[in-house]
Backbone bond lengths (Angstrom), bond angles and torsions (degrees), N, CA, C in turn:
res aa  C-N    CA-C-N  psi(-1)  N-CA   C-N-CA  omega(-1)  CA-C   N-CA-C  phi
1 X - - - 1.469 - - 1.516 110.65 -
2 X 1.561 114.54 -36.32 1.498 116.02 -168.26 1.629 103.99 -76.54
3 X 1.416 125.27 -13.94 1.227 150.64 -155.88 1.767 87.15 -80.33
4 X 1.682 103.40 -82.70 1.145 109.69 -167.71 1.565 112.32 -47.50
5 X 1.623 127.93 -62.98 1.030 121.51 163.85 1.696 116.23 -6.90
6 X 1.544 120.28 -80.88 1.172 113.84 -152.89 1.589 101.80 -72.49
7 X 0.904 122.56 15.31 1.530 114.24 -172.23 1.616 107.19 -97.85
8 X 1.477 100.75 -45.20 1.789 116.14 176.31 1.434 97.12 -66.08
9 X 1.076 145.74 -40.44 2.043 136.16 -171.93 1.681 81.06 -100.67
10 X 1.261 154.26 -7.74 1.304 113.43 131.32 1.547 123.95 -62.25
11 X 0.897 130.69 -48.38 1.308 138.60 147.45 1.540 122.40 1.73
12 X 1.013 100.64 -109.51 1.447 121.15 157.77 1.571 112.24 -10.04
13 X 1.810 111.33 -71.27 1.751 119.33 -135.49 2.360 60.31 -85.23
14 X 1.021 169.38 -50.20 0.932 167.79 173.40 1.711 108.49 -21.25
15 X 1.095 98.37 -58.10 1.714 105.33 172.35 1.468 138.38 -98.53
16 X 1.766 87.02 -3.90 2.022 79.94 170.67 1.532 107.65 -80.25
17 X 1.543 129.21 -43.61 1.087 133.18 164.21 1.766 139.08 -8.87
18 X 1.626 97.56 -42.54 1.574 134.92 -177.13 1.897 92.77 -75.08
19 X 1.555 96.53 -71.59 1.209 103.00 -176.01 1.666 133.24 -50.44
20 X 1.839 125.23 -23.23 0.844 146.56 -169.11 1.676 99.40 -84.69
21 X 1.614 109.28 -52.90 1.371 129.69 -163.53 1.791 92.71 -68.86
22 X 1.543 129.30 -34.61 1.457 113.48 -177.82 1.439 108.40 -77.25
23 X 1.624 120.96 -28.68 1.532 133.05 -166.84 1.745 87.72 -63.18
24 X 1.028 114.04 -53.16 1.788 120.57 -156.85 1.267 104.23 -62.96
25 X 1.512 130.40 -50.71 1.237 122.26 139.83 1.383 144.50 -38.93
26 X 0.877 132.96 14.71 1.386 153.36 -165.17 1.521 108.60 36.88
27 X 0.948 100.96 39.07 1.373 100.81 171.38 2.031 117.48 -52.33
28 X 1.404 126.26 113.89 1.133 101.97 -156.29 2.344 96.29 -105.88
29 X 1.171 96.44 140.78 1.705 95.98 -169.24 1.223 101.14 -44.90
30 X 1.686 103.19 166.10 1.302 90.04 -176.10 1.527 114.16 -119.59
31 X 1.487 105.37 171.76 1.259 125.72 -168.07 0.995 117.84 -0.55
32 X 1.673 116.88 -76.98 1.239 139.50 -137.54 1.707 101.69 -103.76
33 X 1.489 101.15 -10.33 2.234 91.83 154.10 1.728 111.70 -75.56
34 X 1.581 101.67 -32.91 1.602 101.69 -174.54 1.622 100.62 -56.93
35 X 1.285 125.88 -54.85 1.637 130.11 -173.78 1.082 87.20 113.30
36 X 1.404 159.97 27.66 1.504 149.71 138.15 1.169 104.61 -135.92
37 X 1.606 112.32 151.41 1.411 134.00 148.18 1.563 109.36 -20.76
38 X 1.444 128.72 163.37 1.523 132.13 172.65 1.562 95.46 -100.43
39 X 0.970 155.97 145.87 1.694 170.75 42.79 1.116 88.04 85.63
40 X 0.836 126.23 133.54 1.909 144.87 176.26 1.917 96.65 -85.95
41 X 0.932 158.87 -172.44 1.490 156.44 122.21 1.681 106.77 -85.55
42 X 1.199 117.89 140.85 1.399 119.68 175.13 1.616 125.49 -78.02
43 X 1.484 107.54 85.75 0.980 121.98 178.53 2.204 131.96 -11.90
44 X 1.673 98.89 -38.54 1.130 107.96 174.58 1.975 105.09 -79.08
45 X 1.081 104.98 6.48 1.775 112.47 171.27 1.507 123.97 -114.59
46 X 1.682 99.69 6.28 1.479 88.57 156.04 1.419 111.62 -124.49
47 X 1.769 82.09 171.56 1.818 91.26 -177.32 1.254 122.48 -73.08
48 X 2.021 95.66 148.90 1.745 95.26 -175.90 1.836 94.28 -110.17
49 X 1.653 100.07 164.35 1.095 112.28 175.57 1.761 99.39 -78.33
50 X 1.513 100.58 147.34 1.642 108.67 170.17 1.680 121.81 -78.49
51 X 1.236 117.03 126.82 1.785 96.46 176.24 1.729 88.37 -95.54
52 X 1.502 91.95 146.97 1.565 112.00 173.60 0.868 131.24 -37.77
53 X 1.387 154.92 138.25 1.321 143.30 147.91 1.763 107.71 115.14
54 X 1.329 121.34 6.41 1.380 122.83 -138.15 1.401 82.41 -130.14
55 X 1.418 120.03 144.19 2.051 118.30 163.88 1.469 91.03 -79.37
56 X 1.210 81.72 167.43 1.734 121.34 -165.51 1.835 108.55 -113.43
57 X 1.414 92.82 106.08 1.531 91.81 -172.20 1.839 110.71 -103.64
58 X 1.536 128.04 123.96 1.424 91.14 174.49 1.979 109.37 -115.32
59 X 1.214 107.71 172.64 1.633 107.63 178.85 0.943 87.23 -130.62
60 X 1.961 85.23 139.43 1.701 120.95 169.47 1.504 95.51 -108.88
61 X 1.954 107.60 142.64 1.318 80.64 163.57 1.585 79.09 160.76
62 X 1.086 107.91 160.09 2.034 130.80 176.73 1.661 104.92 -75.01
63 X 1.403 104.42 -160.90 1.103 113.42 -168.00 1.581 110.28 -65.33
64 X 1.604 108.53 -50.39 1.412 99.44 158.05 1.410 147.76 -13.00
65 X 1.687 104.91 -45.03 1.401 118.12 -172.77 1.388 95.98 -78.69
66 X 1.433 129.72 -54.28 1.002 153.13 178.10 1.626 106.89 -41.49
67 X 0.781 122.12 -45.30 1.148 128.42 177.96 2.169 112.44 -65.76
68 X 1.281 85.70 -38.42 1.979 105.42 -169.25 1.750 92.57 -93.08
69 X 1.318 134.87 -32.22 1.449 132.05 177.93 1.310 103.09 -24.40
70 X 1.060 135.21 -81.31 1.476 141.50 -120.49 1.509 100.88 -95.10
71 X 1.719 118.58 -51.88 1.324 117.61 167.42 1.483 109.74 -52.02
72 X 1.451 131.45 -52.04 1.531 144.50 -169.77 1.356 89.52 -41.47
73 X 1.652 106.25 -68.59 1.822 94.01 172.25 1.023 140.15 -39.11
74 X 1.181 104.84 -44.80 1.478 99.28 -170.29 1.754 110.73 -79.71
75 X 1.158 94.67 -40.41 2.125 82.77 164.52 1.339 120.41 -56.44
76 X 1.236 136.85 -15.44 1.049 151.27 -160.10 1.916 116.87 -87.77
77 X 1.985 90.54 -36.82 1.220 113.38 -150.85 1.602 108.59 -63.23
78 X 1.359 124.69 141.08 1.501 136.54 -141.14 1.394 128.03 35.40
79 X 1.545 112.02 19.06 1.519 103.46 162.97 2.006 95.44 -112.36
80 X 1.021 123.82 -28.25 1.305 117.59 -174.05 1.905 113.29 -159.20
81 X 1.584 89.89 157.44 1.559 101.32 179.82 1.561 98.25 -104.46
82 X 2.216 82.18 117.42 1.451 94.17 -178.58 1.454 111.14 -97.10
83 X 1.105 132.10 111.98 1.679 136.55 -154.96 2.151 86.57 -104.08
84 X 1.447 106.59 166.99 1.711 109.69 154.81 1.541 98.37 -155.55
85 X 0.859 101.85 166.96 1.692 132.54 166.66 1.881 103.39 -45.13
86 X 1.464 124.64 136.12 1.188 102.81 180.00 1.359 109.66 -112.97
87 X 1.431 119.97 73.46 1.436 150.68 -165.34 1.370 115.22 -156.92
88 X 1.321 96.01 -173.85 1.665 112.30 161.33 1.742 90.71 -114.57
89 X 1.272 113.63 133.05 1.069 102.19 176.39 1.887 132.59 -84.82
90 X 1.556 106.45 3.09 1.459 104.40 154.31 1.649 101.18 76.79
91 X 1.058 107.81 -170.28 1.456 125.99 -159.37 1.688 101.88 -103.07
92 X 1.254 129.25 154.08 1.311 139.03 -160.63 1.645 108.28 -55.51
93 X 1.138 100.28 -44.25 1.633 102.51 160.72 1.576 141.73 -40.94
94 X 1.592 88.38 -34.23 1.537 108.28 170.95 1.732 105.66 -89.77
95 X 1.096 113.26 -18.24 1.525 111.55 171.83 1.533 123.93 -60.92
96 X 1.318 82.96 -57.43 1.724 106.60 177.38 1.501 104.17 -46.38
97 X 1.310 109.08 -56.93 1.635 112.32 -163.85 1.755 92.71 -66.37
98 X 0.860 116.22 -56.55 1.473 113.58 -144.51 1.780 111.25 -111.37
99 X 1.099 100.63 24.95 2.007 113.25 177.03 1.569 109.60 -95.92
100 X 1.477 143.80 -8.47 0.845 136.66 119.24 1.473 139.34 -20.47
101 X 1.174 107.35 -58.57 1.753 138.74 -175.93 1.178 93.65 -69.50
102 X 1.756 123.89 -52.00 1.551 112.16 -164.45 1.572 113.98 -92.88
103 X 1.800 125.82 -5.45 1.055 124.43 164.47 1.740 106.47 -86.68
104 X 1.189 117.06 -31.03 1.653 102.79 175.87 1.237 108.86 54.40
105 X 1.754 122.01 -164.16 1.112 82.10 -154.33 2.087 77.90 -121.27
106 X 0.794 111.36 45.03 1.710 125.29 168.00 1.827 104.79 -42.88
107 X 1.047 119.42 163.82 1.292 126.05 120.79 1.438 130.41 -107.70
108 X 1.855 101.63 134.21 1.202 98.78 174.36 1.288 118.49 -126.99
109 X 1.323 106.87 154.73 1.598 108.20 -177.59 1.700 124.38 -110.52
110 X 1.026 107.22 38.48 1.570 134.36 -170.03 1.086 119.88 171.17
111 X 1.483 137.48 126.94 1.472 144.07 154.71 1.144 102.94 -156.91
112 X 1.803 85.34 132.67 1.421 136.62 -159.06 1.541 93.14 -112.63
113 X 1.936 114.36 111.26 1.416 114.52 177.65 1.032 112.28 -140.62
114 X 1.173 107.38 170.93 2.120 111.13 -173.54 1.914 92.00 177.80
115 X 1.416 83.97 138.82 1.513 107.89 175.50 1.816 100.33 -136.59
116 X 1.449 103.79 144.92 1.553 89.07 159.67 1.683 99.77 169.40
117 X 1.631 111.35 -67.11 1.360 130.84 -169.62 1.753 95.31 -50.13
118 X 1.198 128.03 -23.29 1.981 120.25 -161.23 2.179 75.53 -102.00
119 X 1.401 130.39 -35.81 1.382 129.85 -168.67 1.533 92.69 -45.16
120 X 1.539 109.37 -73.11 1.338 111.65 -148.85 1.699 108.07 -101.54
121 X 1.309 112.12 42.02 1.539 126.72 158.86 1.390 106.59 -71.39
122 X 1.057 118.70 144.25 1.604 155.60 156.48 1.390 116.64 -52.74
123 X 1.262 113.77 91.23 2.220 104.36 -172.02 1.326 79.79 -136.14
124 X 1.653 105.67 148.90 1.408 130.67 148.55 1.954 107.34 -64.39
125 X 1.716 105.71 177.33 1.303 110.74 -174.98 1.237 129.22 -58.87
126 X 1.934 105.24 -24.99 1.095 106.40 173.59 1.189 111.76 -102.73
127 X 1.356 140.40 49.80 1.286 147.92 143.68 1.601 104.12 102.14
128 X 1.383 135.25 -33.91 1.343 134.38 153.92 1.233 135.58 -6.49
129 X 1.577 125.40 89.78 1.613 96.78 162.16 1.227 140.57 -2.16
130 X 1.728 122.92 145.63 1.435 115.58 152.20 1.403 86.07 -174.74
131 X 1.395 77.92 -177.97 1.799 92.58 -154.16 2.410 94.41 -78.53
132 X 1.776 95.23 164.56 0.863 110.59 171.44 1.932 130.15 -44.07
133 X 0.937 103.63 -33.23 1.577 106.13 -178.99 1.653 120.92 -95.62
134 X 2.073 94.84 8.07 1.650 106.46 -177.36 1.847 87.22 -107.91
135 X 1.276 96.85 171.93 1.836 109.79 132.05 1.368 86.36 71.46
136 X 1.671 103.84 -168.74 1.270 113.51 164.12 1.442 115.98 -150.18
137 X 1.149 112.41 -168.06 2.221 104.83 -172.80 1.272 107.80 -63.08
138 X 1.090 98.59 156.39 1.649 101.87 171.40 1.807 119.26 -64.83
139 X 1.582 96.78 -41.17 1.677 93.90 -179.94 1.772 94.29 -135.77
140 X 1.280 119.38 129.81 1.419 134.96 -179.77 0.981 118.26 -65.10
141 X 1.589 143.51 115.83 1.196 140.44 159.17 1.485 126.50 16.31
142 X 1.392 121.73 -75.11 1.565 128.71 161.86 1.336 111.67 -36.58
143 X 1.413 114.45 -56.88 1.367 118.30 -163.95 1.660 103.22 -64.82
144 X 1.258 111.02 -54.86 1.301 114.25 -161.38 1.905 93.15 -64.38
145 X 0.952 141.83 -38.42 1.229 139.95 -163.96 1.882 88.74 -71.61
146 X 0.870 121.54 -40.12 1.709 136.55 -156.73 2.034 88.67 -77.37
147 X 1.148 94.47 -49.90 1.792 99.68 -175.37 1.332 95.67 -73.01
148 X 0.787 144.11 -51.76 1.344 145.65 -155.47 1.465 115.29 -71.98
149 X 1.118 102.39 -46.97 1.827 115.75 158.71 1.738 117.77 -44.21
150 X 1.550 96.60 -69.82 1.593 91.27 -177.46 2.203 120.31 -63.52
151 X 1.662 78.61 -16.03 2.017 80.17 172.19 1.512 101.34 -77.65
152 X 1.279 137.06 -39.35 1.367 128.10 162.60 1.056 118.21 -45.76
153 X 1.426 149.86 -70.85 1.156 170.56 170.86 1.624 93.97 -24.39
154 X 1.818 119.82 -43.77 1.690 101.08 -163.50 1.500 97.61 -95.61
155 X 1.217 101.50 -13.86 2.012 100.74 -164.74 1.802 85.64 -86.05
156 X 1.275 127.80 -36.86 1.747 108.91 -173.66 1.619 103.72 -71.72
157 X 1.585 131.35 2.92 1.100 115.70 -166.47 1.929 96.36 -106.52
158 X 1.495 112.44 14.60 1.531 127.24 169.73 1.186 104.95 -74.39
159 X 1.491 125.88 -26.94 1.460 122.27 -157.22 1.453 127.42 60.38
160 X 1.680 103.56 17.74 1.147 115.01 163.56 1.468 139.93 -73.75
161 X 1.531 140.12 168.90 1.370 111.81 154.57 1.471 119.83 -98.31
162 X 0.934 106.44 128.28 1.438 122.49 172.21 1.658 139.36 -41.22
163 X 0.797 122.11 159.30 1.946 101.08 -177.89 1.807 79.55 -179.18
164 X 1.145 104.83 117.50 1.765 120.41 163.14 1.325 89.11 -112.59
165 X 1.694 91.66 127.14 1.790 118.83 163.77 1.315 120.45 -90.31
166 X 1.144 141.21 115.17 1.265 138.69 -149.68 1.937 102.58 -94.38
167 X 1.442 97.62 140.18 1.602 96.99 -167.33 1.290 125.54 -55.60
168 X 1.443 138.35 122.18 1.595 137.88 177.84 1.200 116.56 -16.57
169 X 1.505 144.14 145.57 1.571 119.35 126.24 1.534 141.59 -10.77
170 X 1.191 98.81 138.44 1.542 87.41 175.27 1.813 104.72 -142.25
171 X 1.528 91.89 98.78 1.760 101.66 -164.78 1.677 105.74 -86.18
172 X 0.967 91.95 163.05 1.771 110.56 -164.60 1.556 106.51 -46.33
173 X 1.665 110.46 145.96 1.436 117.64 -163.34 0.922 154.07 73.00
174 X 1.839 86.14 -22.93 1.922 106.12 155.68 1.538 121.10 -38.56
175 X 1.202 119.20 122.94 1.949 132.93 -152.31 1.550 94.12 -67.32
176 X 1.312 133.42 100.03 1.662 97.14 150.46 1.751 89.20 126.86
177 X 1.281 113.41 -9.05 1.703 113.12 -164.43 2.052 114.51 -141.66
178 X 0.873 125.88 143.79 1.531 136.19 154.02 0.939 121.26 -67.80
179 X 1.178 123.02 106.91 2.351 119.10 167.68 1.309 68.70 -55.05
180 X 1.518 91.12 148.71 1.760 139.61 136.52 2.188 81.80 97.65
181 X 1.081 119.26 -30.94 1.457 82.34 153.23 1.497 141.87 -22.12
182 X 1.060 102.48 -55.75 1.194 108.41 176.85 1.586 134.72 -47.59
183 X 1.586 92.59 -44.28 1.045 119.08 -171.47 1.581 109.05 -60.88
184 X 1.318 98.62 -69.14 1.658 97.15 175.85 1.703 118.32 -64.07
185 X 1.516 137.31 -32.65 1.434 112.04 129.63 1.228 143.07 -5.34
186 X 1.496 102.52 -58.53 1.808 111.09 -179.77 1.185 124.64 -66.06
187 X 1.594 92.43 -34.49 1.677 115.73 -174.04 1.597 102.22 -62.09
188 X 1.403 123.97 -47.59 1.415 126.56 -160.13 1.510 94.77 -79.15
189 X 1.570 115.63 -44.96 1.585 110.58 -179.94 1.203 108.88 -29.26
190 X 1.410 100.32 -84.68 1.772 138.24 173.80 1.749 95.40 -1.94
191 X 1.328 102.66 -85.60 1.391 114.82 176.22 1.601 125.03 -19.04
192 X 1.512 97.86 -71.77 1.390 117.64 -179.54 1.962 93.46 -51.98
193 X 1.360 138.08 -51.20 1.301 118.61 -132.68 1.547 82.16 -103.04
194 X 1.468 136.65 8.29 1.543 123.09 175.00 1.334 94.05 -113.33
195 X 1.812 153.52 -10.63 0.896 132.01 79.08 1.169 130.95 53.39
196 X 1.693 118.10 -97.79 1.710 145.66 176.77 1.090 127.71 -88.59
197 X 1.461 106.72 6.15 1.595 135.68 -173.92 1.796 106.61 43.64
198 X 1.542 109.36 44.99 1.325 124.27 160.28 1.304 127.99 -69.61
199 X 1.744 127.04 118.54 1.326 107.22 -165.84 1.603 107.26 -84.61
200 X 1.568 129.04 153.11 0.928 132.89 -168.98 1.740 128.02 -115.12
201 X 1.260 123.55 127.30 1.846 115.04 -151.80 2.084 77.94 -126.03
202 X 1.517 101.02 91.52 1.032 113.74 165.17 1.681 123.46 -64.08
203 X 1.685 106.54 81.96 1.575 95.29 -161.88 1.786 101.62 -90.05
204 X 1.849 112.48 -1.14 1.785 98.95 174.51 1.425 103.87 -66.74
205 X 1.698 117.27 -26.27 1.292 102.04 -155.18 2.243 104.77 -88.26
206 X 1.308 83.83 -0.67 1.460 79.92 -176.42 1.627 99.57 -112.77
207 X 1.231 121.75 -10.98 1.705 115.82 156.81 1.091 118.72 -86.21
208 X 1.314 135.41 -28.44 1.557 133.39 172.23 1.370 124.22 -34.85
209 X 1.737 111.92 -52.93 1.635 95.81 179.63 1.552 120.51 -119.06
210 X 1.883 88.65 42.23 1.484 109.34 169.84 1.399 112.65 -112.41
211 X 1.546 109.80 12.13 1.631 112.70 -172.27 1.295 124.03 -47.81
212 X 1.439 112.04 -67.10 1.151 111.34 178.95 1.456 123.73 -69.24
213 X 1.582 119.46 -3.68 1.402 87.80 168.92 1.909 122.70 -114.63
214 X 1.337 93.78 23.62 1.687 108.09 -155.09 1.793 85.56 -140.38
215 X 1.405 130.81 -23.78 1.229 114.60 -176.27 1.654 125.97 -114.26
216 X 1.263 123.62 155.61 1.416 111.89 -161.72 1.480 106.02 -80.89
217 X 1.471 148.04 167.26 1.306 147.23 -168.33 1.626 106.51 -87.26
218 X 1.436 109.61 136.33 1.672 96.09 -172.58 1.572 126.19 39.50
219 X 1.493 108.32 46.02 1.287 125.43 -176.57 1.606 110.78 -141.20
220 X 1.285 111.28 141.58 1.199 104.79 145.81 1.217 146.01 -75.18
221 X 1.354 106.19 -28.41 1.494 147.93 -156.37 2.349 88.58 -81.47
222 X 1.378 104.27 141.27 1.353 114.90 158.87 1.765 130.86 -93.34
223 X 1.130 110.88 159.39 1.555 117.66 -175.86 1.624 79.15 -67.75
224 X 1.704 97.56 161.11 1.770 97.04 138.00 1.132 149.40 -29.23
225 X 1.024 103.69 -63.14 1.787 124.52 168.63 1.495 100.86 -55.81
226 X 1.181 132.60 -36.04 1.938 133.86 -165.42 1.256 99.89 -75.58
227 X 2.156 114.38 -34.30 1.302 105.76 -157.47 1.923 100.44 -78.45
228 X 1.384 97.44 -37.53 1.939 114.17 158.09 1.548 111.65 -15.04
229 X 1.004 91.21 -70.62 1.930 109.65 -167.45 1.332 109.12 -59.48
230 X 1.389 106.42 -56.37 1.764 115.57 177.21 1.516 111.87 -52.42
231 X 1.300 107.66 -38.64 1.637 121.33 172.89 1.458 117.81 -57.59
232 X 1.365 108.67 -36.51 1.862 120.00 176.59 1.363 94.16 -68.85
233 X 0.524 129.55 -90.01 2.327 132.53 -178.67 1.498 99.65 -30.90
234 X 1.187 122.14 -58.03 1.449 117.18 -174.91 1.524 124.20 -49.06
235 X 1.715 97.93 -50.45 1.439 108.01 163.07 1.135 110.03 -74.81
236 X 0.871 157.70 -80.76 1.935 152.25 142.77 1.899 86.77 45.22
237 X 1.460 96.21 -89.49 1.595 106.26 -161.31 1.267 105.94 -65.92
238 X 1.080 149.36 -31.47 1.164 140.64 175.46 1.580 135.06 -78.63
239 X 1.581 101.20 -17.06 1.362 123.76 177.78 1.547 97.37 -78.42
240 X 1.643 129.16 -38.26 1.361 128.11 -171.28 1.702 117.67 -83.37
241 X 1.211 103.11 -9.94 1.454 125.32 176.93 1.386 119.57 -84.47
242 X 1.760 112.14 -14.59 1.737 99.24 -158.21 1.156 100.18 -97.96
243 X 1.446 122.39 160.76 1.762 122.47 -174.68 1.507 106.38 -83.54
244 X 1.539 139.85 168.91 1.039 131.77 176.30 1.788 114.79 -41.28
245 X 1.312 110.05 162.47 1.335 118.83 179.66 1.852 109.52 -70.51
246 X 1.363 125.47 106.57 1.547 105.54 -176.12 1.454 117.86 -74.98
């Protein structure tokens, strides 16, 4: 009996050792104890290497942009390095804080930006979603015109050219938002960026009466194919903007 004993705590003190040495490494458990797959990262959110000789374009911008990244690139591909933000870029508030971080200290010779759809979201007091007929926006008209100014003010000091994307549609039932929000948003953008002599790539007015066949139903958000299309205009304006290839 005393036999078997020492053989199992040889055993054992044999294999916790293994197990400690993968934890310390961060080894993280795997998948299939959690009961789901691990989260993929969204490919249009990481960084690409630059090929030489090419301007340097970067995008600001929400899920939207995120959505147009990857096609934008690829129309783009051997006339320019299409860089983005490695976020969603959130509501003007999140600009302010964190547009430092996303200009770094690069040069760029194009940026392509838009704030608006995270502005005029629907949050309770403590910052929470909720639906349209609760709560109120996340950032108020004034403010957002007020934020929006001083993010102009740091992105023209890149010596870049500029291009404000004007905020999507936002058609009826969309969770969390008002149609025609937007609209008067855009309107104040608009203002402010002719103003700052900002050039402007009006993409509500060129998604508006492509809704139904490029946009999702009671969504803001686009099919695949919608994020495609938005990508043709996107590259469109940005391809006519870049300085020769150095």
């Amino acid at each position: 009996m005393t036999t078997v004993r020492r053989v199992v705590v040889l055993i054992v003190c044999c294999l916790v050792p293994a197990d400690l040495t993968a934890v310390a490494a961060g080894d993280a458990a795997p998948a299939v104890a959690a009961g789901r797959p691990a989260k993929q990262p969204d490919p249009a959110l990481s960084a690409i290497e630059d090929v030489p000789g090419f301007p340097r374009v970067l995008l600001i911008g929400d899920s939207i942009s995120i959505g147009y990244t990857i096609p934008t690139r690829k129309l783009l591909q051997g006339k320019a390095n299409v860089h983005r933000i490695p976020v969603n870029g959130g509501p003007t508030t999140r600009g302010l804080e964190q547009v430092e971080s996303w200009i770094g200290t690069s040069t760029w010779d194009v940026i392509h930006f838009n704030f608006g759809l995270h502005d005029i979201k629907h949050v309770d007091d403590a910052g929470a979603s909720v639906g349209s007929e609760v709560g109120h926006r996340q950032v108020e008209l004034d403010a957002y015109r007020d934020n929006l100014r001083a993010i102009v003010k740091r992105l023209q000091r890149t010596g870049a050219r500029l291009i404000w994307c004007t905020t999507t549609p936002v058609p009826e039932g969309a969770k969390g938002r008002v149609p025609g929000d937007e609209v008067a948003y855009n309107a104040a953008a608009v203002a402010l960026m002719k103003e700052e002599g900002v050039e402007i790539n009006d993409l509500h007015a060129f998604a508006a009466p492509r809704m139904a066949d490029i946009g999702k139903p009671a969504d803001v958000h686009y099919t695949p194919q919608g994020s495609q299309t938005l990508a043709g205009e996107v590259a469109r304006r940005i391809e006519a903007a870049l300085p020769q290839a150095r």
